[in-house]
Biopython code that builds the backbone (N, CA, C, O; Angstrom):
import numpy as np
from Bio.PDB.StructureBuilder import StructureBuilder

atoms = [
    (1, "UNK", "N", (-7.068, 28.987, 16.493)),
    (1, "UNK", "CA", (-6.007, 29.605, 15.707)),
    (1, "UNK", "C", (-5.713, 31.005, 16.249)),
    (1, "UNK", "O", (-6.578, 31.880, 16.274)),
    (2, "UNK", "N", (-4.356, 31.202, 16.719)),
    (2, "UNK", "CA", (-3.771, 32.579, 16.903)),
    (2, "UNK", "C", (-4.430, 33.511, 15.754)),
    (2, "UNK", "O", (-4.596, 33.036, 14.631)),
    (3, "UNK", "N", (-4.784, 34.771, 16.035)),
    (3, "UNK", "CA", (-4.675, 35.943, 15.244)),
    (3, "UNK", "C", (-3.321, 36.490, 15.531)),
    (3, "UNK", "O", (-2.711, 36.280, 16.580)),
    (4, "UNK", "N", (-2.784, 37.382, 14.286)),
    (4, "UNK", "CA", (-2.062, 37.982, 13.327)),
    (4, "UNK", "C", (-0.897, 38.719, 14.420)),
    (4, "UNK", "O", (0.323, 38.652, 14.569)),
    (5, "UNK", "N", (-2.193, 39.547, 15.159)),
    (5, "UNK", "CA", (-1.539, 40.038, 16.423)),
    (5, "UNK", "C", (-0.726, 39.560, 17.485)),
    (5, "UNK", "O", (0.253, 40.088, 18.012)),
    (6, "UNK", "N", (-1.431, 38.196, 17.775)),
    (6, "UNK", "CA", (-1.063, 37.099, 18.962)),
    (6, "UNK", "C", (0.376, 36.569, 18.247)),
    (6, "UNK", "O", (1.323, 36.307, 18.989)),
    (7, "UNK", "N", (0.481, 36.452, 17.105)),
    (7, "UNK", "CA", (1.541, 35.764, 16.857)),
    (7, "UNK", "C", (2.523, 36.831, 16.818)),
    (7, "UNK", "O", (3.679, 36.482, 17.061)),
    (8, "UNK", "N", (2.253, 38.423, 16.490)),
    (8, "UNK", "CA", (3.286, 39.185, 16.717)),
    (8, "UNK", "C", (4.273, 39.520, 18.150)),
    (8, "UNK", "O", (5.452, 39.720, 18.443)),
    (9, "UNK", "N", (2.677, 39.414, 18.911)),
    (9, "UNK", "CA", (3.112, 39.520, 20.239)),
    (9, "UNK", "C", (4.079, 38.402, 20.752)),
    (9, "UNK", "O", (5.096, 38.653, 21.398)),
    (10, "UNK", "N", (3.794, 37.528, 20.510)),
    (10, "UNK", "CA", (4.341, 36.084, 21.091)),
    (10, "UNK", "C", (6.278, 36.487, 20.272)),
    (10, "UNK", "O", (7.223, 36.811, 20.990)),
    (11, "UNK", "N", (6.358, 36.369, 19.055)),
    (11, "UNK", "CA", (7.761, 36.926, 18.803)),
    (11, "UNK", "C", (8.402, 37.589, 19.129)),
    (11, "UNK", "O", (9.443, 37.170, 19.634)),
    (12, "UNK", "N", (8.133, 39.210, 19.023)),
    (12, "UNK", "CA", (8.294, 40.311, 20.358)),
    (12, "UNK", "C", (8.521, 39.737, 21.554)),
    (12, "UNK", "O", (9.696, 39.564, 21.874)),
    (13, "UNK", "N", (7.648, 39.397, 22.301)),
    (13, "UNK", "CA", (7.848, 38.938, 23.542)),
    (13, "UNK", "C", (9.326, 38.240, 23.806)),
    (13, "UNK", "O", (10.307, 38.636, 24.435)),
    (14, "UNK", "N", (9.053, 36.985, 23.028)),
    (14, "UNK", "CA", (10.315, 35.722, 22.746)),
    (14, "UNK", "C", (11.442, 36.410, 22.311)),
    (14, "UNK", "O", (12.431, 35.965, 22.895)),
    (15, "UNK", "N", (11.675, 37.166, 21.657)),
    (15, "UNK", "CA", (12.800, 38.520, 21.466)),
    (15, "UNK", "C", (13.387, 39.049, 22.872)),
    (15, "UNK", "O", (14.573, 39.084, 23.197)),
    (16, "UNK", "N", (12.505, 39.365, 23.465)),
    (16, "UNK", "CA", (12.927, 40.240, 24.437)),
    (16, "UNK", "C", (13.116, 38.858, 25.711)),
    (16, "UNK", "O", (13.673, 38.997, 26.799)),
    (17, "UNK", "N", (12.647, 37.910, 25.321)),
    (17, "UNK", "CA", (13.085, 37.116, 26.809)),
    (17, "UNK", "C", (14.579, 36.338, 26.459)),
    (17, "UNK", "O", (15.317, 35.711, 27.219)),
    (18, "UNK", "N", (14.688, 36.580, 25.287)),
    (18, "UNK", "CA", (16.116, 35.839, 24.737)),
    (18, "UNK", "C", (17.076, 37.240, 25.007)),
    (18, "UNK", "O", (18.279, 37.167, 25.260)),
    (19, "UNK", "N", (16.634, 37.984, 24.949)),
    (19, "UNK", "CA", (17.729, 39.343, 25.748)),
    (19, "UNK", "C", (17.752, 39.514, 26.991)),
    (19, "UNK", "O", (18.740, 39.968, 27.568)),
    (20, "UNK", "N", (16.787, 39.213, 27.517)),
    (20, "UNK", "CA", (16.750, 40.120, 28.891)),
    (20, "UNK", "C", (16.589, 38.617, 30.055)),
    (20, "UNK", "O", (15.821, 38.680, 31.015)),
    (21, "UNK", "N", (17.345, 37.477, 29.795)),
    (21, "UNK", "CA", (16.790, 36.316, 30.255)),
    (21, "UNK", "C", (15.425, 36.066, 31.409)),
    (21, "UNK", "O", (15.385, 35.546, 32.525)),
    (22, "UNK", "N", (14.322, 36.741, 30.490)),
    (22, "UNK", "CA", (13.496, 36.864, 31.538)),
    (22, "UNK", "C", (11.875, 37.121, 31.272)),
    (22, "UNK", "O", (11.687, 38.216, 30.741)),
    (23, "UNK", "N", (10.819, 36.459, 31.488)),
    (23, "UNK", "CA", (9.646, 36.310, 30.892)),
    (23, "UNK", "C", (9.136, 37.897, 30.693)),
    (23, "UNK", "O", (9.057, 38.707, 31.616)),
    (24, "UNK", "N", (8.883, 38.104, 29.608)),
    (24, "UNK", "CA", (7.994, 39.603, 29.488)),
    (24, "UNK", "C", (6.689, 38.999, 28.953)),
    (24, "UNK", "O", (6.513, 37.967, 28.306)),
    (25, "UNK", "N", (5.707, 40.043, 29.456)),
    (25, "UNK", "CA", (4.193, 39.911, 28.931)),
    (25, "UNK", "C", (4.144, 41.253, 28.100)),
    (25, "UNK", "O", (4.942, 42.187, 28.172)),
    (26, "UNK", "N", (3.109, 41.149, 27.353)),
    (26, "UNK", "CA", (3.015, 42.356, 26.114)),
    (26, "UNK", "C", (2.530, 43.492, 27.375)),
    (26, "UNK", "O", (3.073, 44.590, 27.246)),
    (27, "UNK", "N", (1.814, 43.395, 28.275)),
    (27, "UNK", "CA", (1.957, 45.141, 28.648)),
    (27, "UNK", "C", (2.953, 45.403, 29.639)),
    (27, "UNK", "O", (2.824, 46.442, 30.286)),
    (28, "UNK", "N", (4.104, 44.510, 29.924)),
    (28, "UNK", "CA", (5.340, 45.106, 30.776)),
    (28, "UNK", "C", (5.736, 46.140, 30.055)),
    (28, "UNK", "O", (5.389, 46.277, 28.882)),
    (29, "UNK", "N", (6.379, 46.839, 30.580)),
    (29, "UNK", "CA", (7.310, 48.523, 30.875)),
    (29, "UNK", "C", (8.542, 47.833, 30.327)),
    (29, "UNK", "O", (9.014, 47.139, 31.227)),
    (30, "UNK", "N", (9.223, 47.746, 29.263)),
    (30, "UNK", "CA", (10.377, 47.579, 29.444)),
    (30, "UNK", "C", (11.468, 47.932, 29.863)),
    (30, "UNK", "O", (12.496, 47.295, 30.093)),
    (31, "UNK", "N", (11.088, 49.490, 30.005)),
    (31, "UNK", "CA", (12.426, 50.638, 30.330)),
    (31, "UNK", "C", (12.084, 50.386, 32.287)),
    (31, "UNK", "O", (12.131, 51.399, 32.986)),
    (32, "UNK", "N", (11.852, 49.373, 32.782)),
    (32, "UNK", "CA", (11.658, 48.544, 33.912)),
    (32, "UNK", "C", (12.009, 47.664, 34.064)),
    (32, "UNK", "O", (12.410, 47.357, 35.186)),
    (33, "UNK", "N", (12.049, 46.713, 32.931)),
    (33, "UNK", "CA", (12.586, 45.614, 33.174)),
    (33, "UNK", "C", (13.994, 45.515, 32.414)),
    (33, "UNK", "O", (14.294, 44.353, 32.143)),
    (34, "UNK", "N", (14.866, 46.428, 32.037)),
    (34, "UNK", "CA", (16.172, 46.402, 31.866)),
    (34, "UNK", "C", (16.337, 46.985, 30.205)),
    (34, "UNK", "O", (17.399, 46.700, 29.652)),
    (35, "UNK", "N", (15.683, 47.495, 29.705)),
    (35, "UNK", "CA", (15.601, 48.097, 28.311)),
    (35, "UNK", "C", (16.546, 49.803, 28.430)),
    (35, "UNK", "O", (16.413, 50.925, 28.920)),
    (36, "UNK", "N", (17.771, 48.763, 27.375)),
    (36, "UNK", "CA", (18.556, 50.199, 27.568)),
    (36, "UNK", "C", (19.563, 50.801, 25.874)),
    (36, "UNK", "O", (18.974, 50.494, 24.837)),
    (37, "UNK", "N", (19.967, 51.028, 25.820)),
    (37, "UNK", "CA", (20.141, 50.983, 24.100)),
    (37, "UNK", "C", (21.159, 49.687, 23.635)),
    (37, "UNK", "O", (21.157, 48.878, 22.708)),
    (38, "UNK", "N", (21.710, 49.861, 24.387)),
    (38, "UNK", "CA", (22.502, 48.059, 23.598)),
    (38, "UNK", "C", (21.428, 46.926, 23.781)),
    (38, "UNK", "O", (21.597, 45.845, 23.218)),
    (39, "UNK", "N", (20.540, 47.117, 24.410)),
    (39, "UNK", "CA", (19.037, 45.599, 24.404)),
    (39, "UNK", "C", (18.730, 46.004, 23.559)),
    (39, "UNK", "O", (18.647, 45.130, 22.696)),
    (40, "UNK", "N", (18.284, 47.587, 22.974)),
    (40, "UNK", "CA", (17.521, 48.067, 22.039)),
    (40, "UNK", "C", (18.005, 47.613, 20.400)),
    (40, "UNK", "O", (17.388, 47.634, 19.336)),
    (41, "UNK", "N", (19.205, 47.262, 20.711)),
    (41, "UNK", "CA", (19.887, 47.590, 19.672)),
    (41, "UNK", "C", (19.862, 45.917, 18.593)),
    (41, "UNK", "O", (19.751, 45.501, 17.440)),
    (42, "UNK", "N", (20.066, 45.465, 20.087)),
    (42, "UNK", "CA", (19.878, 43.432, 20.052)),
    (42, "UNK", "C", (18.602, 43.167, 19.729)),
    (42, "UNK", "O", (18.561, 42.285, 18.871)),
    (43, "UNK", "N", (17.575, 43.545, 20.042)),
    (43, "UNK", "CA", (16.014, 43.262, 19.683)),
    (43, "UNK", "C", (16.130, 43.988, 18.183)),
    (43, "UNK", "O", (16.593, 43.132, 17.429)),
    (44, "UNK", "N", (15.949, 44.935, 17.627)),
    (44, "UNK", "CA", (16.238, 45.092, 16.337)),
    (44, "UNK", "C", (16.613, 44.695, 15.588)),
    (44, "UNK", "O", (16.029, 44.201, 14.624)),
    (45, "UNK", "N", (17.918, 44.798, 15.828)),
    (45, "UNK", "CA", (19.145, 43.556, 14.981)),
    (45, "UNK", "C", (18.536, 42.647, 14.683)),
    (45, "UNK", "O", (18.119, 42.496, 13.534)),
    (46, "UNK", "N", (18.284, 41.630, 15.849)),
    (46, "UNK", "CA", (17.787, 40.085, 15.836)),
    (46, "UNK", "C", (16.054, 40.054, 14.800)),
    (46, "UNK", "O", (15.553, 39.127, 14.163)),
    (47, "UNK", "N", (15.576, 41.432, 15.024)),
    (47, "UNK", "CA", (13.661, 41.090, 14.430)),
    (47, "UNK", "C", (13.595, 41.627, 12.905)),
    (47, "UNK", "O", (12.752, 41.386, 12.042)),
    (48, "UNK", "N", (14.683, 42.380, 12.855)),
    (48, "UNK", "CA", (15.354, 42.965, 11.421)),
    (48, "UNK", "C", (15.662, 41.563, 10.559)),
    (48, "UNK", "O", (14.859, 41.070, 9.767)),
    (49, "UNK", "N", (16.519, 41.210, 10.760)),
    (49, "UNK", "CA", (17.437, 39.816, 10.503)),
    (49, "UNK", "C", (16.604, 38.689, 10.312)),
    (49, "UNK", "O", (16.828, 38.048, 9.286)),
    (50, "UNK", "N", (15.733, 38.307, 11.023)),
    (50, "UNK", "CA", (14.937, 37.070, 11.204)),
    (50, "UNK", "C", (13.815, 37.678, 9.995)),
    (50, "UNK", "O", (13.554, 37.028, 8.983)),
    (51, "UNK", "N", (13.395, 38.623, 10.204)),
    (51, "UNK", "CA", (11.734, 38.860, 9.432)),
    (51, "UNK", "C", (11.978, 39.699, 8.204)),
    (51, "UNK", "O", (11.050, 40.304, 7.668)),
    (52, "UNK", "N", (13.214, 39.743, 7.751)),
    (52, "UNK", "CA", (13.556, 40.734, 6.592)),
    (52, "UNK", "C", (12.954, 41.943, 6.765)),
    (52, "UNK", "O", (12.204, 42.302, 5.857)),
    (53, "UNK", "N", (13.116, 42.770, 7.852)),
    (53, "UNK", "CA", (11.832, 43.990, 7.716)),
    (53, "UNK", "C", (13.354, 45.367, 8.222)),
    (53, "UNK", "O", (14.583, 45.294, 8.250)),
    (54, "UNK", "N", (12.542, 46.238, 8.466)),
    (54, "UNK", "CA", (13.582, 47.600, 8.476)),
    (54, "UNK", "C", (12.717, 48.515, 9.760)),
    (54, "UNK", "O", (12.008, 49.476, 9.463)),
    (55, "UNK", "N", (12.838, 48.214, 10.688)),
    (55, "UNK", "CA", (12.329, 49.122, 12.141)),
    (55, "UNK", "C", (13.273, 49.891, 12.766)),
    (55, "UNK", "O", (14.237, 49.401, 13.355)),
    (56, "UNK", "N", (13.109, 50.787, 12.697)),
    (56, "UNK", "CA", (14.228, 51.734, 13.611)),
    (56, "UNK", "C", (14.151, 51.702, 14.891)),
    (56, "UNK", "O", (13.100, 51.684, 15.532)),
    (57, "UNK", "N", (15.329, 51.692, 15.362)),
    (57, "UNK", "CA", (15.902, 51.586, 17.020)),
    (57, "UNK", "C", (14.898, 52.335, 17.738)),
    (57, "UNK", "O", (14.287, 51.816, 18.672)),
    (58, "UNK", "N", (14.658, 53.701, 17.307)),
    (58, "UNK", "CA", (13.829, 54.983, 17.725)),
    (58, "UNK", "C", (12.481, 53.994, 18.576)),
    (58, "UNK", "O", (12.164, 54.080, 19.762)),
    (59, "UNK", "N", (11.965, 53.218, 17.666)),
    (59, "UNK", "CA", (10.818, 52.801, 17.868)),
    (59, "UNK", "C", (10.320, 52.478, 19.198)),
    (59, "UNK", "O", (9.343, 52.797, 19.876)),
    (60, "UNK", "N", (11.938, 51.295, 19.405)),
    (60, "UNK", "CA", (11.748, 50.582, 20.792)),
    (60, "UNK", "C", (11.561, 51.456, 21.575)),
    (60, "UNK", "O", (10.808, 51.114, 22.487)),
    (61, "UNK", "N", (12.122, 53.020, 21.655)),
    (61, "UNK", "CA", (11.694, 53.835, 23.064)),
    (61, "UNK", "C", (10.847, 54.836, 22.948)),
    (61, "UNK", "O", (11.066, 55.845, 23.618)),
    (62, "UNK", "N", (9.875, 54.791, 22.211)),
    (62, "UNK", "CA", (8.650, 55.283, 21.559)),
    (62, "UNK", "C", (7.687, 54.683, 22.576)),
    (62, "UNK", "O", (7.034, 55.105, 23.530)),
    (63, "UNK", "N", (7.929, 53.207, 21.799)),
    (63, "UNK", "CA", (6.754, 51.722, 22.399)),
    (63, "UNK", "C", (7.251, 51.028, 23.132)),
    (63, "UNK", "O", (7.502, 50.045, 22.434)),
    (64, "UNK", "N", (7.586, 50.830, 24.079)),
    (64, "UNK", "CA", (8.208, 50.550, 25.707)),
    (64, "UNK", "C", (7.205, 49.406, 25.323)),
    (64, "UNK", "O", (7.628, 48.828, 24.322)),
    (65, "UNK", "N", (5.914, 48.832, 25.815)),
    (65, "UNK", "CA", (5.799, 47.754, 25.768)),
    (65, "UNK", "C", (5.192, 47.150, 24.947)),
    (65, "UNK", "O", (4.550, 47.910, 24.222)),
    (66, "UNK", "N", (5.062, 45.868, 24.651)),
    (66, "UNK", "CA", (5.437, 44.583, 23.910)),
    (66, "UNK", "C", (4.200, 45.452, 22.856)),
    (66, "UNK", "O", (4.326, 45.965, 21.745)),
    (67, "UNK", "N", (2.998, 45.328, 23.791)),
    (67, "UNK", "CA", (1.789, 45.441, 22.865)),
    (67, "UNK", "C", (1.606, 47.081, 21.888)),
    (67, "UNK", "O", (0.904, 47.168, 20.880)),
    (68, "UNK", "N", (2.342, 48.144, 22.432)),
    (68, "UNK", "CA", (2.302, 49.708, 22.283)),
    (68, "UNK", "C", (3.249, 49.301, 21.095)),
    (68, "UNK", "O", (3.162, 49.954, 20.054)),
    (69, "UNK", "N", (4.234, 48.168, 21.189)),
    (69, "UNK", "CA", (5.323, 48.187, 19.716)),
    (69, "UNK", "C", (4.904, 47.045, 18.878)),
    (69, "UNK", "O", (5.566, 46.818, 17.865)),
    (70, "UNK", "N", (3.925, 46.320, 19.157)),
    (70, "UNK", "CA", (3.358, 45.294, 17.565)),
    (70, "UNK", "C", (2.073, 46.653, 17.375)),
    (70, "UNK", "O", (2.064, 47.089, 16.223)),
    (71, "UNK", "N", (1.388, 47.105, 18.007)),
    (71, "UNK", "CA", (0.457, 47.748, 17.691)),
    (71, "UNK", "C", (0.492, 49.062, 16.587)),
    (71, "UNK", "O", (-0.277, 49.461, 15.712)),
    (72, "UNK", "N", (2.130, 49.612, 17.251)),
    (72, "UNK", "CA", (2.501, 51.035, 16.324)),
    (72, "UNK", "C", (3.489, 50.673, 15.575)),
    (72, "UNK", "O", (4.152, 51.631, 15.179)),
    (73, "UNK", "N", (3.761, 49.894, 15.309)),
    (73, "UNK", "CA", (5.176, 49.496, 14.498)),
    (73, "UNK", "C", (5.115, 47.873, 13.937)),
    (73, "UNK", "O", (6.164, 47.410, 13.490)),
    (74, "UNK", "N", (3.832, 46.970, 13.962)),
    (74, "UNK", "CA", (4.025, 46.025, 12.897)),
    (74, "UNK", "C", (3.048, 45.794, 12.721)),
    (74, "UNK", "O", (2.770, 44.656, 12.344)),
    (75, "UNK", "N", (1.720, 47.077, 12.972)),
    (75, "UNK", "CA", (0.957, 46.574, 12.246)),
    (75, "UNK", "C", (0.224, 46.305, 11.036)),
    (75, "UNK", "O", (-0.787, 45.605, 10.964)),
    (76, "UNK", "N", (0.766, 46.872, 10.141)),
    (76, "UNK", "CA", (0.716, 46.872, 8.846)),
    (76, "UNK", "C", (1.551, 46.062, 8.444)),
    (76, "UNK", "O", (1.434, 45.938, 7.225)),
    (77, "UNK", "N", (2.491, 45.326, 8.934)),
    (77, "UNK", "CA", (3.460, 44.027, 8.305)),
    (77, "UNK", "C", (2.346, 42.757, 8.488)),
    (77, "UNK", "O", (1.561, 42.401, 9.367)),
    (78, "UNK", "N", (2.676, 42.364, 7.365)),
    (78, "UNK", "CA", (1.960, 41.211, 7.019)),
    (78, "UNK", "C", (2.850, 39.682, 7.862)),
    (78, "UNK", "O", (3.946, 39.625, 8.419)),
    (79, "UNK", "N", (1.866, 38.689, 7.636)),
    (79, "UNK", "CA", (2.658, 37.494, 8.457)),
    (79, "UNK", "C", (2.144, 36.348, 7.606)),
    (79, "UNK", "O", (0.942, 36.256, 7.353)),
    (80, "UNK", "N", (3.194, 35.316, 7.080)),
    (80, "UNK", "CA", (2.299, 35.085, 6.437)),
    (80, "UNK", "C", (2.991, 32.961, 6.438)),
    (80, "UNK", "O", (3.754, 32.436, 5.627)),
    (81, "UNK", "N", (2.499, 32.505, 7.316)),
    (81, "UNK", "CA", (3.077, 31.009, 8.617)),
    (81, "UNK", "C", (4.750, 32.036, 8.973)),
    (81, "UNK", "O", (5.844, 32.222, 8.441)),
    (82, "UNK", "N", (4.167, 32.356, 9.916)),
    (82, "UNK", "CA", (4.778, 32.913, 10.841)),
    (82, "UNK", "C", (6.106, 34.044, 10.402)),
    (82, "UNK", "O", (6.623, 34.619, 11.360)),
    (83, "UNK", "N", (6.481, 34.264, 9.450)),
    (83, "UNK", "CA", (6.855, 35.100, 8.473)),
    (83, "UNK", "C", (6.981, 36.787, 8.127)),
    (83, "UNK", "O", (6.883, 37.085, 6.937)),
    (84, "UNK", "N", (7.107, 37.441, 8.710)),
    (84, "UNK", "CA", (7.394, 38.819, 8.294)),
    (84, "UNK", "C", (7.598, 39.589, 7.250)),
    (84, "UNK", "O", (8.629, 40.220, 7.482)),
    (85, "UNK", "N", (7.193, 39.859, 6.284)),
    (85, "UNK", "CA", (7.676, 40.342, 5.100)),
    (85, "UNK", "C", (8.552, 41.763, 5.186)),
    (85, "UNK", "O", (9.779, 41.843, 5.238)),
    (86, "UNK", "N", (7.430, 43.040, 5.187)),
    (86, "UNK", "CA", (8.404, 44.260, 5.284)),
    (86, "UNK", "C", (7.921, 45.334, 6.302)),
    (86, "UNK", "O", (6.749, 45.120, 6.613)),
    (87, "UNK", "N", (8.227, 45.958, 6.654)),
    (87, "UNK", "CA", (7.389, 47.173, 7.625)),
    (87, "UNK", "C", (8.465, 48.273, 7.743)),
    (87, "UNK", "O", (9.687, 48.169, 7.641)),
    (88, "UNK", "N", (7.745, 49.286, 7.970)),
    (88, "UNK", "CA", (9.188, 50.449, 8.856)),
    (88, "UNK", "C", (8.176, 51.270, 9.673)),
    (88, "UNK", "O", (6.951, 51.218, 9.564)),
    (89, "UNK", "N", (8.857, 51.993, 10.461)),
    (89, "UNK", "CA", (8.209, 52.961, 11.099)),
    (89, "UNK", "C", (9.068, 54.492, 10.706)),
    (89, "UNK", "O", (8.671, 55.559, 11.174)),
]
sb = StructureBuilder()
sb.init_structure("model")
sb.init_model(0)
sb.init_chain("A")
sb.init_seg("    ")
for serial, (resi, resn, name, xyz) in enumerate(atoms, 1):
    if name == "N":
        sb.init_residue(resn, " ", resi, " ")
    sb.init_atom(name, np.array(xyz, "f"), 0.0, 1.0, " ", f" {name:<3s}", serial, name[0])
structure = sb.get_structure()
């Protein structure tokens, strides 16, 4: 069974490969692999929307990669079968 984390990462991740058509691993650089404020803006939107939660844009260029942004910014959101409830940063 995935832990809490693994499944955050894995969404994140899947977020960003549905933007950026292109495999990310949780410690890629994103502001490397094409992270610019309209991606920023699409990954939000889309993890806002899907998980009912409230993360500010700010975040994404705070936590550049996958694991630096489930680590500082969802980890106190609960998951609960695969589920998001609320978080902010």
């Amino acid at each position: 069974m995935k832990s809490k984390k693994d499944i955050k990462l894995k969404i994140v991740c899947d977020i960003w490969c549905e933007i950026l058509n292109e495999d990310i691993n949780k410690d890629d650089n994103l502001l490397e692999r094409g992270l610019d404020s309209l991606n920023a803006t699409k990954f939000i939107s889309i993890l806002n929307q899907r998980y009912a939660i409230n993360i500010k844009l700010k975040s994404v260029f705070l936590f550049v990669t996958p694991i630096d942004f489930v680590e500082k910014c969802l980890d106190e959101i609960e998951l609960n079968d695969y589920v998001i409830f609320e978080g902010e940063i």
